[in-house]
C-alpha distance (Angstrom), angle and dihedral (degrees) to the residues before:
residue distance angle dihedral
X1 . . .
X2 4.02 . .
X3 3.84 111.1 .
X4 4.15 125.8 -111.8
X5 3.78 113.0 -135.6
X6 3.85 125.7 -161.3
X7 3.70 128.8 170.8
X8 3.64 135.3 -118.2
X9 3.99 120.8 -154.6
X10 3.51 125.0 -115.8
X11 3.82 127.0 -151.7
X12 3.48 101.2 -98.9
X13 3.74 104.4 39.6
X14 3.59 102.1 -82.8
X15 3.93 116.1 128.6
X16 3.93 116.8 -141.7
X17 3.62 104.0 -152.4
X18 4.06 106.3 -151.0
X19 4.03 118.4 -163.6
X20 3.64 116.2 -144.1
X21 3.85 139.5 -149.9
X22 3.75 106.2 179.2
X23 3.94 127.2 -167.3
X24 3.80 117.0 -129.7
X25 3.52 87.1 -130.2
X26 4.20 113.8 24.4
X27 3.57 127.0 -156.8
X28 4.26 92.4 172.5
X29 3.61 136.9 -22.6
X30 3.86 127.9 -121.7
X31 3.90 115.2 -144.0
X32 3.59 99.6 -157.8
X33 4.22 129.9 -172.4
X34 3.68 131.6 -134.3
X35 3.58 121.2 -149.9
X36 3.53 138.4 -121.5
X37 3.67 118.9 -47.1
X38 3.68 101.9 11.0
X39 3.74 138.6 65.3
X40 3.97 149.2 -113.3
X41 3.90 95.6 -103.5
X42 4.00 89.6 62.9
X43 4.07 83.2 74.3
X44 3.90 97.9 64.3
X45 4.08 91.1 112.1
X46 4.20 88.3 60.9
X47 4.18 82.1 38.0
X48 3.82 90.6 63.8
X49 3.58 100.2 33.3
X50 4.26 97.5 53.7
X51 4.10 83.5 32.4
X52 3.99 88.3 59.5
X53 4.13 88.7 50.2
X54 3.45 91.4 48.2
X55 4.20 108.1 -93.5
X56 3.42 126.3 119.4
X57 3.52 122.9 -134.6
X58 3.60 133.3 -140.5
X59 3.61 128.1 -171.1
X60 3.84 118.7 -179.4
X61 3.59 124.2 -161.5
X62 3.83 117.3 -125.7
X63 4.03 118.8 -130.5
X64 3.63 99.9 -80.6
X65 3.57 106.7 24.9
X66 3.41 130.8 88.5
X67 3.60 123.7 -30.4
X68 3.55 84.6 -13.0
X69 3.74 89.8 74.8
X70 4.29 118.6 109.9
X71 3.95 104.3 -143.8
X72 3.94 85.6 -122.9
X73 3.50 100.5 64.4
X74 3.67 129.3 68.8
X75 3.86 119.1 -110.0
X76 4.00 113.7 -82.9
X77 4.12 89.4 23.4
X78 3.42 109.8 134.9
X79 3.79 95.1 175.9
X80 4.29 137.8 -51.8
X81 4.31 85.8 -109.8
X82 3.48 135.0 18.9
X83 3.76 102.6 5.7
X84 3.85 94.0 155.4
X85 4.04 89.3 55.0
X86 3.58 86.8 44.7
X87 3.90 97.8 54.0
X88 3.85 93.8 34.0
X89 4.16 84.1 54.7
X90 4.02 83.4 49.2
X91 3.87 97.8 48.1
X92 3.91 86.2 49.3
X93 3.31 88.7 47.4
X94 4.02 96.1 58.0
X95 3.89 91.2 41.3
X96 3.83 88.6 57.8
X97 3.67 88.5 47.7
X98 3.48 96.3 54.0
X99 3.98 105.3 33.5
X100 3.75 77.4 58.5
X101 4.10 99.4 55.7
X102 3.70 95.0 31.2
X103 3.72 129.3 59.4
X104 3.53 107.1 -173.8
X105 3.67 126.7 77.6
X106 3.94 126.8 -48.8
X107 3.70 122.5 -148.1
X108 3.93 114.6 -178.3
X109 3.42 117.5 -151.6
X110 3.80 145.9 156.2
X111 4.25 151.8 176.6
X112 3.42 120.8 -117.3
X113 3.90 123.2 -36.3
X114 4.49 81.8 11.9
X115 3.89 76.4 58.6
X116 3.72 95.8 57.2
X117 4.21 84.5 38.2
X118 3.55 86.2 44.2
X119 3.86 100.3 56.8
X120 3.90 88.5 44.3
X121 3.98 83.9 52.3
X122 3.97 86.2 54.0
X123 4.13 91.3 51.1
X124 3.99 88.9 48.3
X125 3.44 102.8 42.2
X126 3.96 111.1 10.7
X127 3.94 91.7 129.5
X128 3.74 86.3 66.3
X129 4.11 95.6 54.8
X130 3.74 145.7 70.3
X131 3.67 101.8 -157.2
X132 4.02 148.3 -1.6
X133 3.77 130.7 -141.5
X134 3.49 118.3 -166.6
X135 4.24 112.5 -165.1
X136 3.77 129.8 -168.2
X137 3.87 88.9 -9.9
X138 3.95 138.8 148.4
X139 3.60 149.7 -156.4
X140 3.91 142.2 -129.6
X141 3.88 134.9 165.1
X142 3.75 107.0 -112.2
X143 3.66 101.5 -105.7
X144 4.05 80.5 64.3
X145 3.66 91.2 70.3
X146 3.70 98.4 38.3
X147 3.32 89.9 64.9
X148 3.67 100.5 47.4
X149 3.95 86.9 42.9
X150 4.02 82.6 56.6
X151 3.96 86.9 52.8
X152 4.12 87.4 48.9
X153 3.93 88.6 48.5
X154 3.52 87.1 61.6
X155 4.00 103.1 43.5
X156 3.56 93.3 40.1
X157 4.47 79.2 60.4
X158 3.42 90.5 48.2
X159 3.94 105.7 38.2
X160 4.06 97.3 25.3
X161 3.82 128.9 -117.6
X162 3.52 95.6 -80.6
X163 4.23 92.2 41.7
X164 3.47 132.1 97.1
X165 3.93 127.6 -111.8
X166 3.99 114.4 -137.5
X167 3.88 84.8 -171.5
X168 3.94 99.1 56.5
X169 3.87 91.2 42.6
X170 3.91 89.6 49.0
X171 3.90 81.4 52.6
X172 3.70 84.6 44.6
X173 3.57 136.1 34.7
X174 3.73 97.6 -1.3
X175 4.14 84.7 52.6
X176 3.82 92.3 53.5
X177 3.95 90.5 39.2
X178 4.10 86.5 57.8
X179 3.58 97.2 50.0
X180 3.91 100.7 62.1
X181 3.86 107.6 83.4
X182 3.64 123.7 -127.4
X183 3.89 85.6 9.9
X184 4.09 113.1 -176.0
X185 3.65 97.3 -156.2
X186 4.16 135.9 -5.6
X187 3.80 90.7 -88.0
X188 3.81 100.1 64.3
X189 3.50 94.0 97.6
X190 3.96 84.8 71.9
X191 3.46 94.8 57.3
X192 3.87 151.4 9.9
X193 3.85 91.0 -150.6
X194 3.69 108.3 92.3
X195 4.05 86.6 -151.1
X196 3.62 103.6 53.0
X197 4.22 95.2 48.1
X198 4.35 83.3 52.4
X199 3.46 88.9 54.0
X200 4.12 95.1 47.1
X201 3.59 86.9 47.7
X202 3.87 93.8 45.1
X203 3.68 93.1 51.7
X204 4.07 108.6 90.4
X205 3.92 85.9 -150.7
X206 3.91 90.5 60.4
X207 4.11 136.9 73.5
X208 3.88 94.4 19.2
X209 3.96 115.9 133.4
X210 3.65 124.0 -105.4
X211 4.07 116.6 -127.2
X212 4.07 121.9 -105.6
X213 4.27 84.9 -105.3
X214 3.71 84.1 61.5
X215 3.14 105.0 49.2
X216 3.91 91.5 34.6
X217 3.85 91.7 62.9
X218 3.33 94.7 45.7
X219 3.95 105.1 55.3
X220 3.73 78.6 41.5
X221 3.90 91.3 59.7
X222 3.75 96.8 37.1
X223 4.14 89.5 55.6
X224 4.34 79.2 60.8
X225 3.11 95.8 37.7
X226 3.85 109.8 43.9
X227 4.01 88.2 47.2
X228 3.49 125.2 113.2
X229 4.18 86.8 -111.6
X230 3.53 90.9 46.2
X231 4.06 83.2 49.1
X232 3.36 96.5 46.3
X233 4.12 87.9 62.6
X234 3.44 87.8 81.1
X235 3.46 124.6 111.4
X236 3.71 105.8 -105.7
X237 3.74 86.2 -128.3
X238 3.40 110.6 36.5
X239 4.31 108.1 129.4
X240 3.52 103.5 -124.6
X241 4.70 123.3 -160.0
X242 3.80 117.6 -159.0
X243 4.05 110.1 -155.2
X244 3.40 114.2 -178.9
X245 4.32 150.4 133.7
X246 3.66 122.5 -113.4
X247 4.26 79.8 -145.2
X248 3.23 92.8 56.5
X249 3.83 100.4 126.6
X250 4.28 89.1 -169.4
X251 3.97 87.2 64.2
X252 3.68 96.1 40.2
X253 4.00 90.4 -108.9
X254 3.38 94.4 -44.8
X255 3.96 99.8 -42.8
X256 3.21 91.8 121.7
X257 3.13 100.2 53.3
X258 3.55 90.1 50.7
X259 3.65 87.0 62.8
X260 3.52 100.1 50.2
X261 3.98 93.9 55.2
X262 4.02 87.1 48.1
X263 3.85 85.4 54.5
X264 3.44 101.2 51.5
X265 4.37 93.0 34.0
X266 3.96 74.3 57.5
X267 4.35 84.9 66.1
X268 3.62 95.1 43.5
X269 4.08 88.2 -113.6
X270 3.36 114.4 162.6
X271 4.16 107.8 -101.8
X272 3.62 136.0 -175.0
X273 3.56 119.3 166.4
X274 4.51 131.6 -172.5
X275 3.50 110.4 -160.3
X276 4.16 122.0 -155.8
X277 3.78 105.9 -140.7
X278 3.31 93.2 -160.8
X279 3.76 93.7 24.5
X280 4.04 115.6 130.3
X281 4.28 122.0 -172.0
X282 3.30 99.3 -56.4
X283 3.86 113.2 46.4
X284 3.51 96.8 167.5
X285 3.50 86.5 58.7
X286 3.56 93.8 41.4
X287 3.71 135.2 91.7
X288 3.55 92.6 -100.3
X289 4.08 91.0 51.0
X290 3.92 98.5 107.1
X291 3.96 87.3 49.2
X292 4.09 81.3 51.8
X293 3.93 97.1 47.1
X294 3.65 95.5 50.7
X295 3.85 92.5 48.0
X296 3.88 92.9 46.1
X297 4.24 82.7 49.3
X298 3.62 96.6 47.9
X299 3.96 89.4 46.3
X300 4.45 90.2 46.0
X301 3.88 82.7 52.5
X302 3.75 95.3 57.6
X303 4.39 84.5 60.0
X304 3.59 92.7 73.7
């Protein structure tokens, strides 16, 4: 099974495109997030498997990425202004569009920075969902990401909007490249599976580096969103799945993933959580990633 893709227009011109796997037979959809510096079609394996058990799966691509990208911007731009508003209004958009064509339930869910997009999705629109899975996420305390966002201010003076910071991917990327031993290439860190990280870094829409904006807007969100008000926008009983690696060298080995459960145990929300021992970034591109589709199935099935 290869997946269709249509688009969905935004507000101010912008297309979303959104990649589809769809069950013969559906009893809910999952929207589902990619992260930074990579696209929706990279999620076809998880596509065929929750297609084959009857859930669709929907995988929109960000402003910037993929075939989301306008030819005038530079990859990883999600705008000069407002990008969060702009790819909260997009994410809206695609859960209108399909709570509209599908009648079953509707999970949102996401990997990464579609986590952190993801759980700002939940606050915005949580009346309209049956579930949230946050993958290969993290957690700070606001102040964290004010202070990084005052770092940004200053790059994004000094490189431009549409520029690229060598100090916040040193921070970044390069940080969580250096801390896997014995690593191959820079992309280990995603992965254990020798396989998967040649295909991320043979895909042309993969590895590039996101502009100051983008990264501006979203430490700017995430110090909203990660707070206990932007928390407490959650519906009090919205069920809640934690997927992550306790390698995974964004999340400290799993730390901070540790501290996001705590935070939302702290609201009484409704958490379960699978851990991959052995599980870097990217578990569904991991080793362990079968082990991770089946438990994300088994928990979609308990929605309906």
């Amino acid at each position: 099974m290869t997946s269709e893709c249509f688009v969905i227009g935004a507000g101010d011109g912008h297309t979303i495109a959104v990649h589809e796997w769809r069950a013969a037979d559906p009893v809910g959809s999952l929207i589902w997030l990619h992260g930074m510096a990579e696209h929706g079609a990279r999620y076809q394996a998880l596509g065929e498997t929750l297609a084959e058990h009857g859930w669709n799966l929907y995988c929109p691509d960000h402003r910037g990425h993929g075939a989301s990208m306008d030819a005038a911007d530079p990859p990883g731009h999600f705008a000069d202004q407002d990008g969060w508003r702009l790819v909260m209004d997009d994410l809206g958009r695609v859960i209108d569009g399909i709570r509209e064509r599908e009648p079953g339930a509707l999970v949102l869910g996401g990997h990464s920075m579609g986590s952190f997009i993801a759980l700002a999705g939940a606050q915005a629109h949580g009346d309209k969902l049956d579930g949230l899975v946050l993958c290969g996420s993290d957690y700070h305390p606001p102040l964290y990401y004010r202070l990084m966002a005052a770092l940004l201010k200053w790059q994004r003076r000094r490189h431009g909007a549409r520029g690229q910071s060598p100090l916040v991917h040193k921070l970044t990327f390069e940080a969580w490249a250096r801390s896997v031993p014995d690593a191959r290439t820079d992309f280990d860190w995603l992965s254990a599976d020798p396989a998967q990280v040649k295909a991320y870094i043979d895909d042309p829409k993969c590895g590039f580096q996101c502009t100051t904006a983008t990264w501006l807007t979203l430490l700017s969100g995430l110090a909203d969103v990660q707070s206990s008000k932007g928390l407490s926008r959650l519906p009090a009983r919205l069920p809640i799945l934690l997927l992550g690696g306790r390698q995974d060298p964004m999340s400290g080995g799993g730390k901070g993933m540790d501290r996001l459960q705590q935070a939302l145990s702290r609201r009484r929300l409704p958490v379960e959580r699978m851990d991959c021992p052995r599980g870097r970034h990217e578990i569904l591109n991991d080793f362990c990633a079968p082990e991770v589709r089946q438990t994300l199935l088994e928990w979609l099935n308990r929605r309906i």
